[in-house]
C-alpha positions, 0 to 999 in steps of 0.5 A: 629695535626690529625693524617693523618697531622703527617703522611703527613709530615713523607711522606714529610721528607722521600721524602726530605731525599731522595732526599738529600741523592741521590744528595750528593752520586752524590757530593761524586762520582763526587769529587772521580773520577765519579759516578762509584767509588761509591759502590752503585747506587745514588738512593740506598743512596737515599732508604737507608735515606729514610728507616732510617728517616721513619722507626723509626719514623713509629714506634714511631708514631704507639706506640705513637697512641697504647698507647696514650688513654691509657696513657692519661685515667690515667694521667686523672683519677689520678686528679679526686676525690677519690670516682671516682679512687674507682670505679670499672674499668668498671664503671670507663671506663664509667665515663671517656668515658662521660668526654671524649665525653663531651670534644669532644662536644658530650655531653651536659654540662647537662649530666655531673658532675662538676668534669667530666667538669674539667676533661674534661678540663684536658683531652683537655689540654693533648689532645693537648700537645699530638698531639703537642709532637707527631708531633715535636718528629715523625719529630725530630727523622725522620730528626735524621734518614735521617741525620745520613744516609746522614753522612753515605754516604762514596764511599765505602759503601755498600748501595743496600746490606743495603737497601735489608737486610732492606726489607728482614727484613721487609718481614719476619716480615709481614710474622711472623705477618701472622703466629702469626694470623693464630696461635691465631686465631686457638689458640683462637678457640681451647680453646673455644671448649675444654671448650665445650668438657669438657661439651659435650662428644666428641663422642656425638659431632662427631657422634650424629645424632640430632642437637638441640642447647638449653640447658634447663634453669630449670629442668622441661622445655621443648623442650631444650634437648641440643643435640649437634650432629655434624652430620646432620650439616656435611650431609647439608653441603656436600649436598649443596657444592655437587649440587654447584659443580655439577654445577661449575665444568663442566660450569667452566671447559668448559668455560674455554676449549674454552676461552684458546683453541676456543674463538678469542681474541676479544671475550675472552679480553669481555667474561672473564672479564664479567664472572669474574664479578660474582665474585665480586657481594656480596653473599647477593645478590646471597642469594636475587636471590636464597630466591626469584627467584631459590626457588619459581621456583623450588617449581613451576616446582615440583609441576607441575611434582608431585615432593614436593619441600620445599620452602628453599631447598638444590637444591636452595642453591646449585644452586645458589652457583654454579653459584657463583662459575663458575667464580673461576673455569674457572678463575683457569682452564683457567689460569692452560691450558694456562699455558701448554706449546705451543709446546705440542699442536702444536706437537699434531696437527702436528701428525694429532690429531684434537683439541678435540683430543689435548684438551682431550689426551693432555691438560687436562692431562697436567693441570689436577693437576693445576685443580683438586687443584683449584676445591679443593679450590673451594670446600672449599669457598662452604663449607665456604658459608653463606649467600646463604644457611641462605636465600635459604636452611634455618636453620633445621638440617635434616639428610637427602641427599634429596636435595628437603629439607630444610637442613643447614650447619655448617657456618649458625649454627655458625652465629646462635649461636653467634647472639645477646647477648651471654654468652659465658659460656653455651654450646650452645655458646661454640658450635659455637666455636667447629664447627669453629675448625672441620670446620677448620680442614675440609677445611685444609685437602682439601688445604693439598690434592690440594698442594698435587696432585699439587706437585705430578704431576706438574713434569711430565708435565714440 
């Protein structure tokens, strides 16, 4: 059975165990007096054996998809000949995935041994007992589920309270699952950059001025100082997220002014969806626009001027990051002003002020916490940015504030160090994981300062 078939046919019985359940709890009612003697509305009994045939068969199915190959590799490789069980678990995992592509057809009958050709056969054998197990179990334990649920009907029983608690429950654990992920996903990049620290002073890390990743593979080889200064990383990046800003703060924020306060109905139900499609578009293709339109053009236009503009500049990255932050701003802000309340504005204009008056002594205060936390958060998908600044600003690390340079970031050095096959033993790999943890560090600091102004002001104005 494919797997897409088991879970089908858990759909089918959850819907028919819901239906069952619902039209018993009317048969219940009816025989004590009317649908009003039951605790619970017909269609909460009909919830709760849904919940009760899906759920334990769900779990059962997902376990017995985790733990399936497993399971299946050892019954296998406990058949094949002792030499084979004697290999080492990577060579081993090798000769078992050739038996299990050649039982797949995917390998030729040429390509494999005698013994790989009876394992296969077991292989296929358990394959399918499996699949058979798994369907009849999966169904077997959802009609268990949704039976017992049925029993359980009584005009007593407290169905809607069961089925909340049982979406409580569900809740709380995909929320503890996102906790969990956030936590191994810091865990994981903590203990690789402490074994960095371990090899790089700290100090020299934070406050190093050079930025040259390669370490020396022989003493007398040159041009592999291995310094790992964090700094000029850190100036790159803020010159890039500074021109972006420049650039999406007032756009966005005036568009946003005068689709939520100027802009007719007709022309902001067009206008905001079409701005907001910039959003979508993939950075790669921002990446295409700055490395081939923006860059030329502005190395044209200072050449023209007397100005010497590199070919891979922070200006040309910024820029075009700019552009593709406009649409998180305005949406932010728009959202933000027309949440202000309508009787502050119509209490502006009633005293005679005009609509810039309103705007500028009315609603922008107003807003001005929602704003600044959602500027802050576009500070942070700048910082965050890629592919635009690997394509238009390049990857020399100069410590300089001079937009016309080429500069990089740390996001592109990250994806640097970690491109092709990397031990993740020297430092040069292991530094990667140190500029996740500070860029980390750096983008929470900025959500903590916009949940900060958020909370802070929010109450003076509601």
């Amino acid at each position: 059975m494919q797997t897409s078939t088991v879970f089908l046919t858990l759909l089918a019985l959850c819907a028919v165990s819901f239906f069952v359940a619902r039209h018993r709890s009317r048969l219940v009612g009816m025989a004590g007096g009317g649908l009003t003697t039951l605790n619970s509305l017909p269609k909460h009994y009909g919830y709760m054996a849904a919940l009760w045939a899906g759920l334990p068969a769900l779990a059962l199915f997902v376990a017995w998809l985790v733990l399936e190959s497993t399971v299946l590799q050892r019954l296998v490789v406990v058949t094949l000949p002792a030499e084979i069980q004697a290999m080492p678990p990577s060579e081993q995992g090798l000769y078992y995935n050739q038996l299990v592509a050649y039982a797949l057809g995917n390998v030729d009958a040429s390509q494999v041994s005698e013994a790989q050709v009876q394992g296969a056969r077991y292989y296929s054998e358990l394959a399918t007992a499996s699949k058979q197990l798994k369907m009849l179990l999966v169904s077997a334990v959802a009609v268990l589920g949704g039976l017992l649920a049925v029993l359980r009907i009584r005009p007593d029983f407290r169905a809607r309270n069961h089925v909340e608690t049982i979406f409580t429950s569900i809740l709380f654990i995909c929320s503890f699952i996102a906790v969990l992920t956030t936590l191994g996903i810091v865990l994981s990049v903590l203990f690789e950059a402490i074994r960095f620290f371990q090899v790089i002073d700290i100090s020299d890390f934070l406050f190093g001025l050079q930025w040259s990743p390669q370490m020396a593979i022989r003493a007398d080889q040159v041009g592999a100082s291995g310094s790992f200064g964090f700094v000029p990383l850190l100036a790159g990046t803020l010159l890039i997220s500074f021109v972006a800003m420049v650039i999406a703060v007032p756009v966005g924020l005036m568009s946003a002014i005068y689709l939520s306060e100027y802009a007719s109905r007709r022309f902001r139900a067009v206008t905001k969806p079409v701005l907001e499609i910039l959003a979508g578009v993939p950075t790669v293709v921002y990446g295409f626009f700055a490395a081939l339109t923006v860059a030329p053009f502005l190395r044209n236009l200072g050449e023209s001027i007397g100005l010497s503009v590199a070919s891979e500049s922070a200006l040309a990255a910024g820029l075009v990051m700019g552009i593709m932050i406009i649409p998180f701003v305005m949406s932010l802000s728009d959202d933000i002003i027309s949440a202000v309340p309508d009787t502050m504005r119509e209490a502006s204009l009633g005293m005679g002020a005009t609509m810039s008056e309103t705007i500028r002594k009315v609603l922008l205060p107003a807003a001005l916490p929602g704003i600044v936390g959602g500027i802050l958060l576009a500070v942070s998908r700048a910082i965050g940015e890629t592919m635009i600044v690997v394509m238009a600003a390049g990857l020399s690390a100069k410590l300089t504030i001079n937009p016309l340079e080429a500069v990089t970031t740390i996001t592109v050095q990250i994806v640097t160090l970690l491109v092709g096959d990397q031990e993740f033993d020297s430092p040069k790999t292991l530094a990667a994981f140190a500029l996740g943890l500070v860029l980390f560090f750096v983008t929470l600091m900025l959500n903590i300062v916009a949940l900060y102004v958020v909370r802070k002001y929010r109450e003076q104005y509601e």
